[in-house]
Biopython code that builds the backbone (N, CA, C, O; Angstrom):
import numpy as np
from Bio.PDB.StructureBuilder import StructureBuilder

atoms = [
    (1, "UNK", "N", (-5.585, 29.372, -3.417)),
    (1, "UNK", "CA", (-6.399, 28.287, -2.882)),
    (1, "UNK", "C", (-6.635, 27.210, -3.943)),
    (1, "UNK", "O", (-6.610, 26.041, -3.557)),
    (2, "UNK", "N", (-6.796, 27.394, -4.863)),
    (2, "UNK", "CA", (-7.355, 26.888, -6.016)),
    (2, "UNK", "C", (-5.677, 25.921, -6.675)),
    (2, "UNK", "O", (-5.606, 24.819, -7.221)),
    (3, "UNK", "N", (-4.526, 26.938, -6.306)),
    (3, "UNK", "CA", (-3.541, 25.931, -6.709)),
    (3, "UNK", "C", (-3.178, 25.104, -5.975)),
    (3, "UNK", "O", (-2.492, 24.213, -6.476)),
    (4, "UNK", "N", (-3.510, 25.027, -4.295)),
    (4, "UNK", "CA", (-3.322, 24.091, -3.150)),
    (4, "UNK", "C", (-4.300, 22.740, -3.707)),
    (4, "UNK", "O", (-3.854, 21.654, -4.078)),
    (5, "UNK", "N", (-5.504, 23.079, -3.659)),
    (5, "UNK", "CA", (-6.494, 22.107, -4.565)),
    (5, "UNK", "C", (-6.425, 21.076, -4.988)),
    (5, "UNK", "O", (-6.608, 19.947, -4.533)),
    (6, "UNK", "N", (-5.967, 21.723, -6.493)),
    (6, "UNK", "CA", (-5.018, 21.356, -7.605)),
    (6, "UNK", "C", (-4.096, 20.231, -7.036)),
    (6, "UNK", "O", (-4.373, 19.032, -7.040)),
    (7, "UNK", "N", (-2.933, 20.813, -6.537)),
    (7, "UNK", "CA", (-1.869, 20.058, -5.647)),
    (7, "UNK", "C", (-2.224, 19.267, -4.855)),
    (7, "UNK", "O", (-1.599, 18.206, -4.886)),
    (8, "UNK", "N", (-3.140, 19.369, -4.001)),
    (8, "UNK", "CA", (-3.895, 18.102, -2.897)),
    (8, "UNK", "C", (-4.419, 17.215, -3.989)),
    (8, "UNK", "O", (-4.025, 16.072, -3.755)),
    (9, "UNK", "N", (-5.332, 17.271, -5.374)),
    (9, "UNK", "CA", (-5.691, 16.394, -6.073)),
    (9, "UNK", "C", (-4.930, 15.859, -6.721)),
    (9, "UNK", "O", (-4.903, 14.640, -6.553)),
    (10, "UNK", "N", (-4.106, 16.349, -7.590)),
    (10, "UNK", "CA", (-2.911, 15.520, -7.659)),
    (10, "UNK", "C", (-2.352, 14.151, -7.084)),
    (10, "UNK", "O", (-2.323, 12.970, -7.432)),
    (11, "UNK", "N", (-1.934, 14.909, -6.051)),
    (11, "UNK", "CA", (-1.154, 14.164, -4.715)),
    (11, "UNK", "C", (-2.192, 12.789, -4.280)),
    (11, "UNK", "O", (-1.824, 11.745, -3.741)),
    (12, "UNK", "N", (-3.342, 13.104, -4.631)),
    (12, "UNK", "CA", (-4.328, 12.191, -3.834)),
    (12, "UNK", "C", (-4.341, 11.160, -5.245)),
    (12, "UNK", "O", (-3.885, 10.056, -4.945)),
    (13, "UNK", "N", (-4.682, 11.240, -6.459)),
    (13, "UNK", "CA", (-4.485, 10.624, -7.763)),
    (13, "UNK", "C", (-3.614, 9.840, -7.437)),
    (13, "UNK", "O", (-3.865, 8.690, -7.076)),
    (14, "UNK", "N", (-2.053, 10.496, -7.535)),
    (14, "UNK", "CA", (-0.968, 9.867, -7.111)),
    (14, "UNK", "C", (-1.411, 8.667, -6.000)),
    (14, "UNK", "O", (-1.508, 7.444, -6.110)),
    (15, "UNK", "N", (-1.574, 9.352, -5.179)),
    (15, "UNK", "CA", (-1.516, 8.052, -3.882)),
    (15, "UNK", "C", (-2.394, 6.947, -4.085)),
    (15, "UNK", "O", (-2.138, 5.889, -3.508)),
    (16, "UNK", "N", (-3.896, 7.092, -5.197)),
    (16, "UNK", "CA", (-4.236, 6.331, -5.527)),
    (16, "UNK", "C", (-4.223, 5.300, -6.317)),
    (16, "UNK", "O", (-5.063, 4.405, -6.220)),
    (17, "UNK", "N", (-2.878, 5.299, -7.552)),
    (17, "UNK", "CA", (-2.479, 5.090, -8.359)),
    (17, "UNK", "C", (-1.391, 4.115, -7.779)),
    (17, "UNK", "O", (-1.041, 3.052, -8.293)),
    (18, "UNK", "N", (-0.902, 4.692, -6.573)),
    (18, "UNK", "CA", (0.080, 3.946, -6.113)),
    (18, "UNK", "C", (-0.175, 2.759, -5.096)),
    (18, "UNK", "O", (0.629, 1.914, -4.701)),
    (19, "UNK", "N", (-1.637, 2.941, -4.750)),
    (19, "UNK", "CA", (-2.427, 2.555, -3.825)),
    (19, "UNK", "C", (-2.633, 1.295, -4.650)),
    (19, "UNK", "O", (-2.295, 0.150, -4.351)),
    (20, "UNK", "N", (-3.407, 1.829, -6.020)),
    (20, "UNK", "CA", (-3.690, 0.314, -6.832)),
    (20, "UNK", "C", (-2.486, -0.516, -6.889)),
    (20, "UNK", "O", (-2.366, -1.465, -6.115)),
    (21, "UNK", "N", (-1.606, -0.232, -7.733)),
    (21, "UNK", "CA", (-0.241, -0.537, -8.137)),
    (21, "UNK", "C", (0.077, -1.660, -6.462)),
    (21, "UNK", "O", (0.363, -2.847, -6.306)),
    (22, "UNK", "N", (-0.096, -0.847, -5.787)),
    (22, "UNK", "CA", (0.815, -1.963, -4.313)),
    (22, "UNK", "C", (-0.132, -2.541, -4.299)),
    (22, "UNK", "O", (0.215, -3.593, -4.836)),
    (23, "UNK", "N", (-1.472, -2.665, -3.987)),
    (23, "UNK", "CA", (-2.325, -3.891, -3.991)),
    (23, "UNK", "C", (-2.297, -4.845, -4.901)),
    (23, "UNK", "O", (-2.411, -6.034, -4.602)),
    (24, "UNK", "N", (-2.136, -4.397, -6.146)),
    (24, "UNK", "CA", (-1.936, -5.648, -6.905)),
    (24, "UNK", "C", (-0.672, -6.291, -6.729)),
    (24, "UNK", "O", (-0.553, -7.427, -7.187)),
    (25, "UNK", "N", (0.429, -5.681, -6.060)),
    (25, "UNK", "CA", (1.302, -6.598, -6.070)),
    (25, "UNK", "C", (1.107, -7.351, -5.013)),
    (25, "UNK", "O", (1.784, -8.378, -5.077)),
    (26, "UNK", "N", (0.426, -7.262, -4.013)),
    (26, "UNK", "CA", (0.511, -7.789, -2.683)),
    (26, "UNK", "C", (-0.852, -8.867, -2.617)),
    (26, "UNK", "O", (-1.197, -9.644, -1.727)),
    (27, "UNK", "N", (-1.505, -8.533, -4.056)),
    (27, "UNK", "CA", (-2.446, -9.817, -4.283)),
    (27, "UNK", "C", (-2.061, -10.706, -4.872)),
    (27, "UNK", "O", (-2.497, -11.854, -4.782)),
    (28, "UNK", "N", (-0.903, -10.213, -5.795)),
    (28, "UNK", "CA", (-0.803, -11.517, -6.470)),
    (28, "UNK", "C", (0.387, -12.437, -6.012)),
    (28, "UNK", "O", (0.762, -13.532, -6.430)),
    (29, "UNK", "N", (1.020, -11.328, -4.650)),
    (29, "UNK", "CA", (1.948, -12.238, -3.652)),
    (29, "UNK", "C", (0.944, -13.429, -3.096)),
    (29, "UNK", "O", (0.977, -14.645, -3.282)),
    (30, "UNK", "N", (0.130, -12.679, -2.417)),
    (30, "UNK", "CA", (-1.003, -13.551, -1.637)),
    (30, "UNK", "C", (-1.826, -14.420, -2.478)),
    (30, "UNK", "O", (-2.598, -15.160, -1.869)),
    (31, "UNK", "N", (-1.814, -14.494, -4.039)),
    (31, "UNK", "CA", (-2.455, -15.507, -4.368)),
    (31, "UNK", "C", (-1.244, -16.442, -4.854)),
    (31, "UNK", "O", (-1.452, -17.654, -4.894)),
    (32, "UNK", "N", (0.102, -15.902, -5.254)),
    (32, "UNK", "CA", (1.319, -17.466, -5.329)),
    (32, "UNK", "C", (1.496, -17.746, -3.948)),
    (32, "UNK", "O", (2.500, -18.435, -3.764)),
    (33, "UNK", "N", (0.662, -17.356, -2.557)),
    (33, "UNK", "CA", (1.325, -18.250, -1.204)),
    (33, "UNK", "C", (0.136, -19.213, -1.348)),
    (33, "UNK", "O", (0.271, -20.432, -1.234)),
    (34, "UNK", "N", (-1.278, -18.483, -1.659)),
    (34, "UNK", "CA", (-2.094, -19.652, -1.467)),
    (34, "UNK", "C", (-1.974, -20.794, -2.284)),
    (34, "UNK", "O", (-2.139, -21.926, -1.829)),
    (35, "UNK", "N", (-1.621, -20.506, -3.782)),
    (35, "UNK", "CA", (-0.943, -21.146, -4.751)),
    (35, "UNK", "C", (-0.320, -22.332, -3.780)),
    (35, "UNK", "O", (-0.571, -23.537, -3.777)),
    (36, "UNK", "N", (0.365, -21.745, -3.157)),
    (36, "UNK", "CA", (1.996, -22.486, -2.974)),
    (36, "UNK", "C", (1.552, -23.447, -1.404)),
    (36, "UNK", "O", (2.063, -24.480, -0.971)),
    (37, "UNK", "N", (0.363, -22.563, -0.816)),
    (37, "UNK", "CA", (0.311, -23.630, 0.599)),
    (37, "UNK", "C", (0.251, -24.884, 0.882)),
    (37, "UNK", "O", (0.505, -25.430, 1.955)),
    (38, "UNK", "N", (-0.090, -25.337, -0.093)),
    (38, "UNK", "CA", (-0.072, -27.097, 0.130)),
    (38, "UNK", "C", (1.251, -27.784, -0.143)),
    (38, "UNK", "O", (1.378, -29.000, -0.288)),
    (39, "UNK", "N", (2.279, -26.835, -0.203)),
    (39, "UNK", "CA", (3.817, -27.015, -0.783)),
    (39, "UNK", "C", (4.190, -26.320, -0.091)),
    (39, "UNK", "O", (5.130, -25.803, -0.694)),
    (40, "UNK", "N", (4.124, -25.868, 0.876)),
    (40, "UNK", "CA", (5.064, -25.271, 2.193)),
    (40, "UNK", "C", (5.223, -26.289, 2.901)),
    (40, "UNK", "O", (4.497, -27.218, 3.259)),
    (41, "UNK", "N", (6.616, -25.898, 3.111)),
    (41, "UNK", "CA", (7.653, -26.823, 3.928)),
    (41, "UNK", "C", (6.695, -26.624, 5.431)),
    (41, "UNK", "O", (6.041, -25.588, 5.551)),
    (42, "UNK", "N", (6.675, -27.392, 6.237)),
    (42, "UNK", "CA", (6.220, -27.328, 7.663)),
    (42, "UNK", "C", (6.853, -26.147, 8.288)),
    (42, "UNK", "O", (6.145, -25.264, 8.772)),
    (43, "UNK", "N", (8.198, -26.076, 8.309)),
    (43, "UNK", "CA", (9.095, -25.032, 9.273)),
    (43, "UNK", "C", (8.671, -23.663, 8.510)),
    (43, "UNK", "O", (9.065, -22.552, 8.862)),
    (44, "UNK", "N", (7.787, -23.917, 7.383)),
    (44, "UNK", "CA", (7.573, -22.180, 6.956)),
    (44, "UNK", "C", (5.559, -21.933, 6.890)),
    (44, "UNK", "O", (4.609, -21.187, 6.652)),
    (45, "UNK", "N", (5.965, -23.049, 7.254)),
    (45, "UNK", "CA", (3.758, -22.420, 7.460)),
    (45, "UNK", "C", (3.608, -21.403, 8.207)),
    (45, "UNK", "O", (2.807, -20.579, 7.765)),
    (46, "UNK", "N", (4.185, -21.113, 9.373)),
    (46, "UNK", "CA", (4.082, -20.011, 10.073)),
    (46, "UNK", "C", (4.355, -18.297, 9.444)),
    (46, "UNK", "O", (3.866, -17.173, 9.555)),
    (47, "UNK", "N", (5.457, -19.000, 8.754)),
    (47, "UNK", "CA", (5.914, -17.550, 8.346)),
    (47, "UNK", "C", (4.802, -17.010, 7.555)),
    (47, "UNK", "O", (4.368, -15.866, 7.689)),
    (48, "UNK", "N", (4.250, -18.098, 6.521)),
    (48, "UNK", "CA", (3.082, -17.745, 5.581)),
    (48, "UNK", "C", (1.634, -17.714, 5.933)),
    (48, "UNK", "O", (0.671, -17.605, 5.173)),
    (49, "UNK", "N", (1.660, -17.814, 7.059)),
    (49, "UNK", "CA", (-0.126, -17.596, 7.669)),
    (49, "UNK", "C", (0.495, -16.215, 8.771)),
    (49, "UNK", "O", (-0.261, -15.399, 9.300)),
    (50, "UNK", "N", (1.336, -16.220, 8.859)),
    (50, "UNK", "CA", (1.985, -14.526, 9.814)),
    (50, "UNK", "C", (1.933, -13.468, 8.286)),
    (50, "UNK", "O", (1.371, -12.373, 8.263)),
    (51, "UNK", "N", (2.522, -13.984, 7.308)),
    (51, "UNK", "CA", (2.773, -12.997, 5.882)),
    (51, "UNK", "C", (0.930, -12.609, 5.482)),
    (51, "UNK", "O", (0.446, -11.494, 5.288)),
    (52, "UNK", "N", (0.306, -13.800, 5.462)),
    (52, "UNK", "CA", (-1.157, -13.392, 4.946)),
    (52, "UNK", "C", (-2.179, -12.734, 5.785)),
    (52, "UNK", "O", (-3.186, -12.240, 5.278)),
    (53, "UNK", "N", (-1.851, -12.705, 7.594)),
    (53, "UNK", "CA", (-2.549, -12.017, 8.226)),
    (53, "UNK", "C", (-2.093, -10.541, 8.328)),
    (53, "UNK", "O", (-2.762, -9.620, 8.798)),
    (54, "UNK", "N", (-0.846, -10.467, 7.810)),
    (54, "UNK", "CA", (-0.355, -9.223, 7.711)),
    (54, "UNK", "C", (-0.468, -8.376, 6.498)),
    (54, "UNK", "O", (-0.600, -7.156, 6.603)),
    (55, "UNK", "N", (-0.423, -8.972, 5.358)),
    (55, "UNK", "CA", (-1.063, -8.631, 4.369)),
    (55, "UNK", "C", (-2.413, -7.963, 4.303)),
    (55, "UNK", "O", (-2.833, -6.886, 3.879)),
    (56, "UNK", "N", (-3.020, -9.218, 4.996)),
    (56, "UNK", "CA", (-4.835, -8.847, 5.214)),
    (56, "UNK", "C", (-4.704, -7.647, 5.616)),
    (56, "UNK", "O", (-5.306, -6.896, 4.849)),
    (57, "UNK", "N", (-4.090, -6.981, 6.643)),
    (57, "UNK", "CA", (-4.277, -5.678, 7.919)),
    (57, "UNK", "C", (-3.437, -4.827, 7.096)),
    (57, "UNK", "O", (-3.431, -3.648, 7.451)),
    (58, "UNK", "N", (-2.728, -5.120, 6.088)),
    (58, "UNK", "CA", (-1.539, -3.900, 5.722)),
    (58, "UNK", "C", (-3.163, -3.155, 4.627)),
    (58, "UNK", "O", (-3.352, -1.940, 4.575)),
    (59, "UNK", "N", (-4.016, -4.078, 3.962)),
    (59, "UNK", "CA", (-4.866, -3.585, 3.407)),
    (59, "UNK", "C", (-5.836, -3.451, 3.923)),
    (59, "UNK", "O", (-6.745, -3.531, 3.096)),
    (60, "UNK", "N", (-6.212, -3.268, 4.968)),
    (60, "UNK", "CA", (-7.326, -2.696, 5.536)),
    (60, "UNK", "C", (-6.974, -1.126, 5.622)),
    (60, "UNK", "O", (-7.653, -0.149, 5.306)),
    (61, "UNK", "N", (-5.827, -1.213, 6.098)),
    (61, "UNK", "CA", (-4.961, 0.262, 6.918)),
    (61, "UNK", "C", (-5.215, 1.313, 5.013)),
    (61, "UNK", "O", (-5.763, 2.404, 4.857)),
    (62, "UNK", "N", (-4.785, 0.708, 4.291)),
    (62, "UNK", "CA", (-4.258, 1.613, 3.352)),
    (62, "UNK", "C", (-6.285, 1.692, 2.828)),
    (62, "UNK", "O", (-6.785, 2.760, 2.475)),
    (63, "UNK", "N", (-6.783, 0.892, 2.874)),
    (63, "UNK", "CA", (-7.704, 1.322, 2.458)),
    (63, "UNK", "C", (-8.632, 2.833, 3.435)),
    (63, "UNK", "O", (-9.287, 3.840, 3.167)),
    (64, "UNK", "N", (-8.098, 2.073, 4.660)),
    (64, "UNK", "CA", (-8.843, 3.364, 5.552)),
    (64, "UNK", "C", (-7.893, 5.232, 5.384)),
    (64, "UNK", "O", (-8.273, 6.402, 5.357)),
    (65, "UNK", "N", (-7.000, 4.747, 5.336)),
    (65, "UNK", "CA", (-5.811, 5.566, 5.121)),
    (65, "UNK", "C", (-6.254, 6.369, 3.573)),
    (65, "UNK", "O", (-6.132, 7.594, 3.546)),
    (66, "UNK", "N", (-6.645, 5.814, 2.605)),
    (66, "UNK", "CA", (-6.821, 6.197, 1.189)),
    (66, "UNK", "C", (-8.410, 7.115, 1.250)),
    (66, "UNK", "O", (-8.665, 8.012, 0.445)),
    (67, "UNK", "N", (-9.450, 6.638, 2.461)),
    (67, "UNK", "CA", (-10.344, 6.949, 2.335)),
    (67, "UNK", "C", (-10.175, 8.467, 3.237)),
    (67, "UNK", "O", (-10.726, 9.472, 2.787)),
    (68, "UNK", "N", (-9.632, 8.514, 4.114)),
    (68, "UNK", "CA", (-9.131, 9.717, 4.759)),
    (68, "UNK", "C", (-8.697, 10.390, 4.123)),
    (68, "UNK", "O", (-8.969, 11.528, 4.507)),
    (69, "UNK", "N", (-7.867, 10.388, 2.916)),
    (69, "UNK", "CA", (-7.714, 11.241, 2.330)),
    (69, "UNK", "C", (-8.606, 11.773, 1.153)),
    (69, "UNK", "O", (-8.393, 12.914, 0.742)),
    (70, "UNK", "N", (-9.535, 11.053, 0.625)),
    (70, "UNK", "CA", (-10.654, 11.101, -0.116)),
    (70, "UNK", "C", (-11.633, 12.317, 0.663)),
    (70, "UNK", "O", (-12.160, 13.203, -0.009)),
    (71, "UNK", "N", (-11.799, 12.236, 2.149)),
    (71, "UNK", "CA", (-12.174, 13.420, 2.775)),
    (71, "UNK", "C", (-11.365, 14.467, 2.647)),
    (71, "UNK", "O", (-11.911, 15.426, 2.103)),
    (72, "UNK", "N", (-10.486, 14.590, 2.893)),
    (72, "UNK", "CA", (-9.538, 15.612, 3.384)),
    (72, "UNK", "C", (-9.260, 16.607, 2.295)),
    (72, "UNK", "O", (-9.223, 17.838, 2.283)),
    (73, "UNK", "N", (-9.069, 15.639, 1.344)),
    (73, "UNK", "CA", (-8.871, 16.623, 0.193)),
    (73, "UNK", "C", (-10.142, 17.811, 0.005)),
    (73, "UNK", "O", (-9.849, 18.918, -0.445)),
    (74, "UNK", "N", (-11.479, 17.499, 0.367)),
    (74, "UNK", "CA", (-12.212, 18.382, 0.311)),
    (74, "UNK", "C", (-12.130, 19.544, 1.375)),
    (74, "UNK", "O", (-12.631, 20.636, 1.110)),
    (75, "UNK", "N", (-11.587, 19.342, 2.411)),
    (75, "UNK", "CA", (-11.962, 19.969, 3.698)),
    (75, "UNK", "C", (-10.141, 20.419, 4.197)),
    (75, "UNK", "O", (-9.991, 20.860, 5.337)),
    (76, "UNK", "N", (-9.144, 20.299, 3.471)),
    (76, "UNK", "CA", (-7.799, 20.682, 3.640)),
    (76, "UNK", "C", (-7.077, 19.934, 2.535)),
    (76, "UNK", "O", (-6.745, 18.754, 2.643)),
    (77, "UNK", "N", (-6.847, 20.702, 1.443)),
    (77, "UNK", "CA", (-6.238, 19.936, 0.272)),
    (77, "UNK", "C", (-5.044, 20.058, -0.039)),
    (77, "UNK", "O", (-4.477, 19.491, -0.973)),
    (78, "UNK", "N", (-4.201, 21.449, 1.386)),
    (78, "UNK", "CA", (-2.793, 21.214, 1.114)),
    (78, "UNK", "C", (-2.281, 20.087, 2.226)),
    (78, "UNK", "O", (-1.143, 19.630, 2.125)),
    (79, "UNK", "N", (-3.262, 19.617, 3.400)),
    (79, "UNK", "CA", (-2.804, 18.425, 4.211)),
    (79, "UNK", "C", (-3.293, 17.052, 3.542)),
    (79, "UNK", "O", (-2.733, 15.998, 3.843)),
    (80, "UNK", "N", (-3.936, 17.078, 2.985)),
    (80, "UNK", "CA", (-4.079, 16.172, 1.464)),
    (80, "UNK", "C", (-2.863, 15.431, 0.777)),
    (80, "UNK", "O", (-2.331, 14.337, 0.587)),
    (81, "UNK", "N", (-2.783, 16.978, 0.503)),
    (81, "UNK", "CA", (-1.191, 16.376, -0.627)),
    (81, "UNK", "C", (-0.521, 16.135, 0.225)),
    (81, "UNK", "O", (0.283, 15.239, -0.030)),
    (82, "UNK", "N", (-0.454, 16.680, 1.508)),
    (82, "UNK", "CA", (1.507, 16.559, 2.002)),
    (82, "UNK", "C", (1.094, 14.601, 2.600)),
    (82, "UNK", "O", (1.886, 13.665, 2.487)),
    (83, "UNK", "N", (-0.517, 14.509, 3.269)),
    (83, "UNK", "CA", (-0.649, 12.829, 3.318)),
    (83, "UNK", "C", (-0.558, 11.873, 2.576)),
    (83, "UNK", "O", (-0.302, 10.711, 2.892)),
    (84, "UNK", "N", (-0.822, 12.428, 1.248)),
    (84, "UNK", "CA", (-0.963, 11.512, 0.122)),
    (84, "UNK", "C", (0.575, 11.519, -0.287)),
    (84, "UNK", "O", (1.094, 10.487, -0.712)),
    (85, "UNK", "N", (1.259, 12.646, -0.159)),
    (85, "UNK", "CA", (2.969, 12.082, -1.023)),
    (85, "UNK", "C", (3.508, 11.298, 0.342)),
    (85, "UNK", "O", (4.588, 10.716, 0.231)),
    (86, "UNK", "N", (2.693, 11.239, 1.858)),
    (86, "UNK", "CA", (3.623, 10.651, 3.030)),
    (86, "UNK", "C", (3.149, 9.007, 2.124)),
    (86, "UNK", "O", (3.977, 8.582, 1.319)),
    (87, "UNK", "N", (2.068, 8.349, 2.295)),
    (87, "UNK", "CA", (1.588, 7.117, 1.555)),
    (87, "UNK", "C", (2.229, 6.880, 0.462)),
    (87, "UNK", "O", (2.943, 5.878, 0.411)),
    (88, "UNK", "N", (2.101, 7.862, -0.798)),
    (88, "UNK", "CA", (3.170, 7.116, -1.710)),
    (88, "UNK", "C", (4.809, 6.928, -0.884)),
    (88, "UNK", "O", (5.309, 5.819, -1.071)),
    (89, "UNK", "N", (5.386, 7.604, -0.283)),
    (89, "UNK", "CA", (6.731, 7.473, 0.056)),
    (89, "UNK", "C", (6.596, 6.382, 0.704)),
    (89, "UNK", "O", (7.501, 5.587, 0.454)),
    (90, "UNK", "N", (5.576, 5.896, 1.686)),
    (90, "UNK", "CA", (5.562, 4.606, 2.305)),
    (90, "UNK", "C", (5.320, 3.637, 1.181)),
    (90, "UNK", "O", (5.494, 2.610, 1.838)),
    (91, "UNK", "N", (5.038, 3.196, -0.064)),
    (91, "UNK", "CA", (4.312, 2.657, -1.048)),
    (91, "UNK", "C", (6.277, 2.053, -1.152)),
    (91, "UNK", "O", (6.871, 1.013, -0.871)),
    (92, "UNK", "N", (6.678, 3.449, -1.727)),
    (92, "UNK", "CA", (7.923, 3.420, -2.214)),
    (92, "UNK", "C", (9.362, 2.649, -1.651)),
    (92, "UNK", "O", (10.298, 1.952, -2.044)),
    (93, "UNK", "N", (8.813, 3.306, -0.448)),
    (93, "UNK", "CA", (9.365, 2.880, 0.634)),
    (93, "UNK", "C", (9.838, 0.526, 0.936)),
    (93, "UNK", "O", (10.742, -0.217, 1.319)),
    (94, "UNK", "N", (8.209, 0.484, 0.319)),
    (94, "UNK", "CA", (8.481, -0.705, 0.976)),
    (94, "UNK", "C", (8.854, -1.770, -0.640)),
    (94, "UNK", "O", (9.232, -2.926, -0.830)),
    (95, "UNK", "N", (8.522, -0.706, -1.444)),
    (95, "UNK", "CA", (9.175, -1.713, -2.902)),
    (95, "UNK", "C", (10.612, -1.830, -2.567)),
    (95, "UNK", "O", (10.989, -2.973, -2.305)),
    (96, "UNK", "N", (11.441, -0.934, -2.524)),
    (96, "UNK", "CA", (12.581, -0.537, -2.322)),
    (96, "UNK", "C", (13.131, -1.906, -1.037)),
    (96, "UNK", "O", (14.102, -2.566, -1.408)),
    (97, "UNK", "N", (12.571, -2.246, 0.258)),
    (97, "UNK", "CA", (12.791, -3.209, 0.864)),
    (97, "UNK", "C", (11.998, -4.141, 0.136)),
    (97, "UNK", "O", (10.806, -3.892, 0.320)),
    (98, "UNK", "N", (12.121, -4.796, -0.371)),
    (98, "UNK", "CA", (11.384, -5.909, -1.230)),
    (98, "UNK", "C", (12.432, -6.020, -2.544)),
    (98, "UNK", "O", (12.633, -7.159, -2.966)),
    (99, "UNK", "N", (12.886, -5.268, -2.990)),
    (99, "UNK", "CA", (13.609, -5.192, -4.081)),
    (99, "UNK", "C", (15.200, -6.014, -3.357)),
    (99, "UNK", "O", (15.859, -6.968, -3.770)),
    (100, "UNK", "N", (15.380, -5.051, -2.052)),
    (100, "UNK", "CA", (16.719, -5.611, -1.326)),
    (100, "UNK", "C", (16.804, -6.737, -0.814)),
    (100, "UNK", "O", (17.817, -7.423, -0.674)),
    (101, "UNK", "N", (15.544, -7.005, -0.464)),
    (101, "UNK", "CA", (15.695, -8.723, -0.157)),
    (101, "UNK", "C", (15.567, -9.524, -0.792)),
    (101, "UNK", "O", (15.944, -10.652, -0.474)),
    (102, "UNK", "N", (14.882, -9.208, -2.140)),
    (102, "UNK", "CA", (15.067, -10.250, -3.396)),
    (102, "UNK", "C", (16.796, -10.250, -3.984)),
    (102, "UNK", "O", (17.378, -11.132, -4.616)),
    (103, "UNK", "N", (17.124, -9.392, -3.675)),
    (103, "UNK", "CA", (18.571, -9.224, -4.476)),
    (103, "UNK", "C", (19.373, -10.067, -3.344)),
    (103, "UNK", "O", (20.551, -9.762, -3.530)),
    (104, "UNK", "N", (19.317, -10.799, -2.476)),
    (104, "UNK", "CA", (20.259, -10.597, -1.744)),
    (104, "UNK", "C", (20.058, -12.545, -1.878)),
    (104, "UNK", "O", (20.829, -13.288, -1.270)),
]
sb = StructureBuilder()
sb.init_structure("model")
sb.init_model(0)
sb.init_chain("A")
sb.init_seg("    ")
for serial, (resi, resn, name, xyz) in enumerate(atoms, 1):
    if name == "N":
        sb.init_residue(resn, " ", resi, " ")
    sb.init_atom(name, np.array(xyz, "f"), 0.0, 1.0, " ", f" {name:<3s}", serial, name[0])
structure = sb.get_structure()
């Protein structure tokens, strides 16, 4: 029991770590658009008030998502870990598409 625990805290560290890590990148996306809004082309304002309301909601989710597991870990800490490595893999997940569309 005690090594499930262990492993759910971990896992939850992790996800929090990764939790920070993507927010800051996705703030300091959202502060070069606001940066940049008075220099958006007309044909892309949309895209960038669709990118920042989505932004807004991608961090609401992970915050509610991060806090669920902040419970859980007390009350099931091997469904803990297996939620917290699903969040980092989504974390991972979306650098990885972000990486491919910058390259391209």
């Amino acid at each position: 029991m005690q090594s499930a625990l262990d492993e759910a805290n971990a896992a939850a560290q992790k996800a929090a770590e990764s939790e920070g890590k993507l927010r800051k990148e996705l703030d300091a996306m959202r502060k070069a658009a606001e940066r940049n809004a008075k220099n958006v082309a007309p044909e892309n304002a949309q895209a960038v008030s669709d990118f920042t309301s989505y932004y807004n909601q991608t961090q609401e989710l992970v915050n509610k998502m991060n806090g669920i597991l902040l419970k859980l870990v007390q009350k099931d800490p091997e469904m803990a870990g297996k939620l917290g490595n699903a969040l980092i893999a989504l974390s991972d997940a979306i650098k990885k598409e972000i990486k491919k569309e910058a390259a391209v």
